[in-house]
N, C-alpha and C positions, 0 to 999 in steps of 0.2 A: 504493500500500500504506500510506505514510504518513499519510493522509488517514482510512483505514479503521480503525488502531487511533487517532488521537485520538478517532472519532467513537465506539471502542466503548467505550474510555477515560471518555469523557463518559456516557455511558448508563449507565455502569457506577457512577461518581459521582452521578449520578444518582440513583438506584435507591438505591443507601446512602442518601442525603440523606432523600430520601422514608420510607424504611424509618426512619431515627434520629428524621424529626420526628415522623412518626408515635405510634414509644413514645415519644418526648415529651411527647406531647400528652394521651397516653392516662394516661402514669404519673402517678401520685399519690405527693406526698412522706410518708410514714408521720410519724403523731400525733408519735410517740418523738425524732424528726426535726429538726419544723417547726421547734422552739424552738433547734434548736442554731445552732454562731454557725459561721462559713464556715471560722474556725482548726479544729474541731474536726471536721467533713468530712474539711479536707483531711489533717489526723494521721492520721484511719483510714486513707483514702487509703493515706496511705505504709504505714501499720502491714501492710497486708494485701494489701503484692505480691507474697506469695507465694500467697496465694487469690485469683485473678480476677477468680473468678464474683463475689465480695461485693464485691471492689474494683471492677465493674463498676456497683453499685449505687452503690454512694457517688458515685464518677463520675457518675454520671446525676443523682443530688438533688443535687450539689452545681451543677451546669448548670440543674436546672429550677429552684430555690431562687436563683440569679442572675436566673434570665431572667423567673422570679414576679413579683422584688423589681425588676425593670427595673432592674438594678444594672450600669452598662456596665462598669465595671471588672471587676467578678468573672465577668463571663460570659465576659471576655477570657481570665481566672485558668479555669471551669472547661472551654475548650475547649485551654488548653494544658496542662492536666492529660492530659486525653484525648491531647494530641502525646507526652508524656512517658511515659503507661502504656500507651498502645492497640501492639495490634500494627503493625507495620513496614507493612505491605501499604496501611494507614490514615493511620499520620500523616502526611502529606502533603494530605491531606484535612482533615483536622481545623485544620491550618495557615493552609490556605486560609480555612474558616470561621473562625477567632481572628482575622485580617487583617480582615476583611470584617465581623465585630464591634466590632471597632476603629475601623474606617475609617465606621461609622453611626454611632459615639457622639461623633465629629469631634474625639478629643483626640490631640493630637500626641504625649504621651507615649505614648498606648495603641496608638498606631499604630503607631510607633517601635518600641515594645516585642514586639508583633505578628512586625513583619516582623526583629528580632532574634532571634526565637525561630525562627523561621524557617530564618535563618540559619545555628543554631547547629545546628539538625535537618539538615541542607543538609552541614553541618561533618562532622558525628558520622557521615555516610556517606560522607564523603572524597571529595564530590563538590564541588570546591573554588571553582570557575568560579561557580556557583549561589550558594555561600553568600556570596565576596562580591558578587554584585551583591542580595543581599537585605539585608549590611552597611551596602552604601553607602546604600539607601531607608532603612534606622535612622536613619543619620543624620542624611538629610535632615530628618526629622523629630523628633530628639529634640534636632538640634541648635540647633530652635527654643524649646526649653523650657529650665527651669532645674534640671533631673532630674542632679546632680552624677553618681548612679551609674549613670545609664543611658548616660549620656557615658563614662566610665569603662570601662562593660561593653563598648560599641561597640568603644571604644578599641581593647583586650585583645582582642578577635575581629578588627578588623583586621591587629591587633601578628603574632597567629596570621598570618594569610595570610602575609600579608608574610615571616613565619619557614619558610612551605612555599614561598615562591616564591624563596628566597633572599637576600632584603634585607638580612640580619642585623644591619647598624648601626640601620638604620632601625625595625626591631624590637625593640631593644635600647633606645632612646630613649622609644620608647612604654611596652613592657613598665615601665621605670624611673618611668614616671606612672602605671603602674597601682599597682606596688610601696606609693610612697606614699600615694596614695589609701586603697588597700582595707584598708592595715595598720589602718588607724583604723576603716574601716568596716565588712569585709565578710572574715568567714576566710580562706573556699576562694576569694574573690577575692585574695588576698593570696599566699595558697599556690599557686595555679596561677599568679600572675605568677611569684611565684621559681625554680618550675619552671621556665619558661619562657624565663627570662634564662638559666638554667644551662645550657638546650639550645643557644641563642645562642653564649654565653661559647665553647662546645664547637666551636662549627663553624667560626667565627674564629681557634681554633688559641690561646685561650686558658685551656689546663687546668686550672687553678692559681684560676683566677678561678671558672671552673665545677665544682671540691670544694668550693672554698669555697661559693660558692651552694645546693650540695645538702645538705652538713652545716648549714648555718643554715637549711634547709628543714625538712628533718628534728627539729632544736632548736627552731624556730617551732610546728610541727606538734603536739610534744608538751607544747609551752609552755601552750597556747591549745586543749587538749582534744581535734584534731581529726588524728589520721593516717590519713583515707581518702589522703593524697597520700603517706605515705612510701615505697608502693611504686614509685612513682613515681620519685622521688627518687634510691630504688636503681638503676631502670633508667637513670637517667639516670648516675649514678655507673660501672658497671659499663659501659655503652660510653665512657663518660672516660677509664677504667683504660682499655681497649682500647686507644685512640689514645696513652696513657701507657707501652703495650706491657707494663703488669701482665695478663698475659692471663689466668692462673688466677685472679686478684681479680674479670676483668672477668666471666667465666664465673658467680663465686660470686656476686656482686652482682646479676646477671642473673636467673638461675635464682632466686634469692630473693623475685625482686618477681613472677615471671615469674605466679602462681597467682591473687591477686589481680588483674592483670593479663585474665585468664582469666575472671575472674568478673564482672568487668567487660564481656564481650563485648566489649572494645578489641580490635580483630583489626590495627589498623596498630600498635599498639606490641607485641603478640604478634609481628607481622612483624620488626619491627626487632630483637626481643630474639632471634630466633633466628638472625637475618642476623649481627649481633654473636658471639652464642656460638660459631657456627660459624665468623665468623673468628679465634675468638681457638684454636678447636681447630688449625685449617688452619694459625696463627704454630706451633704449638704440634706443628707434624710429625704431626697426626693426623687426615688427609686423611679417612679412611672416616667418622670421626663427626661431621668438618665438611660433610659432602654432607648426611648424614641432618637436620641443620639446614637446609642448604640448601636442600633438599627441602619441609621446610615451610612455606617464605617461597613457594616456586612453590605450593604447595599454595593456600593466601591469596589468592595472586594469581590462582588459578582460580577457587576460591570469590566473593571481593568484587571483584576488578576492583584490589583496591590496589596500587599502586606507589611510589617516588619515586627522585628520579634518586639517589642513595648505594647504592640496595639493586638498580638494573642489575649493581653488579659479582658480584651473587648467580649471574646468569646464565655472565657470564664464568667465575668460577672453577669451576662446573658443567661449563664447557664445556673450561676447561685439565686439571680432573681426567680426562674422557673422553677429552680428545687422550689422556695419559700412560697412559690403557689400548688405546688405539688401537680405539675403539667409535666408529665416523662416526658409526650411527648417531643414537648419546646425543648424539654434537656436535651434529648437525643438528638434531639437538628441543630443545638446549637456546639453538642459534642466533637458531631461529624465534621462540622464546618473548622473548629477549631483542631482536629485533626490532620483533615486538609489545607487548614493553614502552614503546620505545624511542616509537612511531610514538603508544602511549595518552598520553605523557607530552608529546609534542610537539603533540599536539591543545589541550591543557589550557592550556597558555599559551608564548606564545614563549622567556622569558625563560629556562625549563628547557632548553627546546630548544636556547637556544644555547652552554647548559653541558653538557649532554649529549654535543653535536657538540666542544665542545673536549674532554672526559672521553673519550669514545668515537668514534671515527674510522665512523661509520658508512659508508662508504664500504666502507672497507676491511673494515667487517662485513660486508657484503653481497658482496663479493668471495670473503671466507672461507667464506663458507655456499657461495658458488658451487662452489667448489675443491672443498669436500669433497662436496658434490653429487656430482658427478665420480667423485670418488676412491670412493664408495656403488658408484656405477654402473656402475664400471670392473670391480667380481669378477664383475659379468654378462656384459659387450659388454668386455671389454679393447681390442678393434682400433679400434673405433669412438673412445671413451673415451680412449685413448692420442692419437688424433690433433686431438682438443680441448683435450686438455690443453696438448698443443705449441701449437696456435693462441693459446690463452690466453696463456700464457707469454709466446710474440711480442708478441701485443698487448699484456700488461703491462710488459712490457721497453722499447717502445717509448713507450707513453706514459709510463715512468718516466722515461726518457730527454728529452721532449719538456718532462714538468715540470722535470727540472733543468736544462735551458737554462734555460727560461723563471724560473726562482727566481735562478738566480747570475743574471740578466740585470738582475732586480731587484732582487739583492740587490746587486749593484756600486753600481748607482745611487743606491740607499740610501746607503752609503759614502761613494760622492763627494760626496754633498749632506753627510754628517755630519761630516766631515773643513771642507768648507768653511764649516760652523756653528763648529766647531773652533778653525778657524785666524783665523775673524773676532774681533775684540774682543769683550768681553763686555761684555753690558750684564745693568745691574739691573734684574727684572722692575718694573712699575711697582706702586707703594706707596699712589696717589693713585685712589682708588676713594669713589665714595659710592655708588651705585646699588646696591640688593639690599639694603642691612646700615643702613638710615634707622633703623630700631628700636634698633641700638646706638649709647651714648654716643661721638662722635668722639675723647672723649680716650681710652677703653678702645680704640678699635680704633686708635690712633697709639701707646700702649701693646705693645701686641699685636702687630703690623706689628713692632716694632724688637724684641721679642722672637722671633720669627721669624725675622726676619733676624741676627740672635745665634747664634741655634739654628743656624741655614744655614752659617754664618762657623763656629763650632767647630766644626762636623759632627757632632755629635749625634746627625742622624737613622742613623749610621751602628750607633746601638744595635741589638744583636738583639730581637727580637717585642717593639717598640716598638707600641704601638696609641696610639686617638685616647685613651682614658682617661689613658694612663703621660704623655703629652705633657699633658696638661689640666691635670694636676696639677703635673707640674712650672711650667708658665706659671701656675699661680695664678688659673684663670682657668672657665670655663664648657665644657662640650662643643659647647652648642648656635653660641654667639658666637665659638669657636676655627673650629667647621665651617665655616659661613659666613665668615669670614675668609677662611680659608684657598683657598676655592671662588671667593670673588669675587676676591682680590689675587692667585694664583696658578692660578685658571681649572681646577681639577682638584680633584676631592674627596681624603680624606684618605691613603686605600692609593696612590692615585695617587701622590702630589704625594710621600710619602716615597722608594715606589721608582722612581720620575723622578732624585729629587736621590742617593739610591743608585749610579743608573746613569748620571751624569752625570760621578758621581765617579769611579766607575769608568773609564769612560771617559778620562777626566784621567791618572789614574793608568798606563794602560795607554801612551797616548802619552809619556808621559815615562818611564817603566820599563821595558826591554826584559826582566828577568828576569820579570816579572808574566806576559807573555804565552806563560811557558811553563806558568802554571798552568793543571789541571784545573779544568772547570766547579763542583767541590764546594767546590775553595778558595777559588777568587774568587765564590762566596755567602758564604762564610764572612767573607773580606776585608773586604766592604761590609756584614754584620750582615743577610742573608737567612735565615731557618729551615731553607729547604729547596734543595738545588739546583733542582727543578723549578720553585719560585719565583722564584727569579733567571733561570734561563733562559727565562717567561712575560714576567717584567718586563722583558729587554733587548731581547724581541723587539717586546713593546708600544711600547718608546719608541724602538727602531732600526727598525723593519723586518726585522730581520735576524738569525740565532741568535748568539750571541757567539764561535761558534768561529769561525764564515766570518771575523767583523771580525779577530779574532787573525790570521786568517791573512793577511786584506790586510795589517794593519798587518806582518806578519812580510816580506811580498815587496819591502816598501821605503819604508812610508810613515815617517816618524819626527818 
């Protein structure tokens, strides 16, 4: 079957090609025309997206008026005009040709720039896989030339990825070279980084940083004549408020940008603003108007295919509202859906996948669809229905049972090994590194090193939402030359390597304080400067093996 639509795919491509060179060849550029210059094309161009038909004309002289004057560059310019106005069904097409016009006039910029465009077409359909591998061919190619802004642009569209895939440091450090770059050179390059950063700022649990980013967006935007981005900005502000728990701000800052938003046929940031509003009704005890939001993000998700793993929990809360009216049904459609989110998202690339699988226990999803499967079933066949449910039971009881052997069995071991790391001397990690960090001055990183180790000896890292910036600044020093330090002399990047020495401390502390181990998980986050319990209890399990009540509890049966 798949053999049969590439082949009709192609005929069908085809057939256009044929049909476009066609009136190509046949149209003639009108007297009135000839004489004008390629800026003044492409103004009408813009001027008359609301008329087609004549935008279709301009379109066409400005392609044969390139291809007349055998002008490689602008034939590159008038077929990615056609990717930017032609209908959706087309540009993909048109793509193709811009690439393939690029790649005959053998210039690395044009080519580069080609398959960027590409990319960004690739982007704007949130089909993410595609766009970057048409990124990385950018910049095979533009990173042969000396094109500052096409480096730049690349830049900023990788920075992107990377912020959909979850990297956010790593996107934070790009976005901050596009920031300065574009402020000099390029507006909506400048404004789309600071957006950008704010989203960043956001998802690292740095609120404070990302108001601030979206107020000096907004201030930049109107500084410099241009607020196509302010609504932007808003949306961006308004799920900030969210996670700030102003829920009524976050709803009105939402709803504000939400229309422009609209008109933009952005249908992933329409998704997200109504994934937000409605959780801020659902904080806000008003479940019935938080669905009808919800509702709309599954809507989206039917229509385009979008997803991303923050807006799974759309599903979920669909699905807790249905338990609380006791509709299986609803549960089960809204199971499946979240399923089939779960399985599009897992295709797309692994790195979601394996935050998904820590967020959502798909296991245990599929277990819950099963139950209430059941429970649907049961007001038909009850005798039947009844006697599966028992078996399930047993079988889940048993291999509940099967896993906790096998966990305490692991988790002792974990123990005895950490106790005897404990009780051994300590040594200091070693400080005597070159390899990796040849590009930093050796006095800066013996600098550096003894500042760390400063920072380690007072305990420092024991401040709350401590990030790689608040440390930067304190040491006087660089983020890029702190990272790598830190990476090579301490073998763990930077979230690590804090709640390591957090949970070390801890640790310490616990052995030598018996009243400690009678705290709750929320205080002892608190103790060692965590934000979140769920934080602290991800961190002890990363560097124990083991949840931190189990260790309480050995240490409680006699270790001391």
């Amino acid at each position: 079957m798949l053999p049969m639509i590439k082949k009709y795919l192609l005929i069908v491509s085809l057939c256009f090609a044929s049909q476009f060179y066609a009136q190509n060849k046949t149209d003639k550029i009108p007297d009135t025309l000839r004489s004008k210059n390629y800026d003044y094309l492409f103004e009408r161009i813009e001027d008359l997206e609301k008329n087609r038909n004549k935008q279709s004309l301009y379109l066409r002289y400005f392609l044969l008026k390139a291809k007349s004057e055998k002008n490689a560059e602008e034939i590159v310019n008038g077929y990615k005009n056609y990717v930017y106005y032609s209908s959706d069904n087309l540009k993909l097409i048109y793509a193709d040709s811009m690439i393939n016009s690029a790649k005959k006039a053998k210039n690395n910029a044009l080519i580069g720039s080609a398959y960027l465009s590409k990319g960004i077409l690739y982007y704007s359909q949130k089909k993410h896989n595609y766009a970057l591998d048409n990124y990385l061919l950018a910049d095979t190619f533009i990173s042969k030339t000396n094109d500052k802004y096409l480096i730049y642009k690349v830049k900023y569209n990788i920075a992107n990825i990377k912020y959909y895939l979850g990297f956010y440091n790593e996107a934070i450090s790009l976005f901050r070279e596009c920031i300065t770059y574009f402020k000099e050179n390029n507006t909506r390059g400048y404004l789309n980084s600071l957006h950008s950063l704010g989203l960043c700022y956001n998802h690292i649990g740095n609120y404070g940083l990302c108001s601030e980013t979206n107020e000096k967006g907004i201030l930049e935007g109107e500084k410099l004549a241009n607020t196509e981005m302010t609504a932007y900005f808003n949306h961006s502000e308004g799920i900030n408020q969210y996670f700030k728990n102003n829920y009524a701000s976050a709803i009105e800052n939402i709803t504000n940008a939400l229309p422009a938003i609209r008109r933009n046929k952005d249908f992933a940031n329409e998704s997200v603003a109504y994934f937000y509003i409605g959780k801020s009704y659902w904080e806000l005890k008003k479940p019935e108007i938080a669905v009808a939001y919800f509702k709309k993000v599954d809507t989206i998700f039917d229509n385009t295919g979008y997803i991303r793993h923050d807006l799974l929990e759309n599903y979920q809360l669909l699905v807790n509202y249905y338990k609380s009216k006791d509709n299986l049904r609803s549960q089960l459609h809204y199971i499946e859906k979240l399923l089939r989110a779960d399985r599009l998202l897992d295709s797309k690339y692994y790195y979601l996948s394996g935050k998904i699988y820590k967020d959502f226990d798909t296991k245990k999803i599929v277990l819950e669809k099963r139950n209430i499967q059941k429970l649907f079933d049961k007001r038909k066949h009850n005798d039947i229905i009844f006697t599966s449910i028992i078996a399930l039971l047993f079988l889940s009881l048993v291999l509940i049972a099967f896993l906790h052997i096998r966990n305490k069995k692991i988790y002792r071991q974990k123990f005895e090994e950490l106790m005897k790391k404990s009780d051994a001397p300590s040594k200091n990690e070693t400080t005597n590194i070159t390899k990796g960090i040849e590009d930093i001055n050796p006095e800066t990183v013996g600098i550096l090193l003894k500042q760390l180790e400063r920072f380690e000896k007072d305990k420092k890292f024991l401040e709350k939402d401590l990030t790689a910036a608040k440390l930067t600044v304190t040491l006087g020093s660089n983020a890029k030359y702190l990272s790598k330090i830190i990476y090579h002399a301490r073998g763990k990047k930077f979230v690590e390597y804090i709640n390591d020495l957090k949970i070390d401390y801890l640790i310490q502390l616990l052995n030598e304080d018996k009243m400690l181990r009678n705290y709750k998980n929320k205080a002892l986050a608190e103790e060692v400067g965590f934000s979140s319990t769920q934080r602290f209890a991800n961190a002890f399990f990363a560097r124990t093996g083991m949840p931190p009540t189990y260790f309480i509890e050995e240490l409680k049966k006699g270790h001391s």
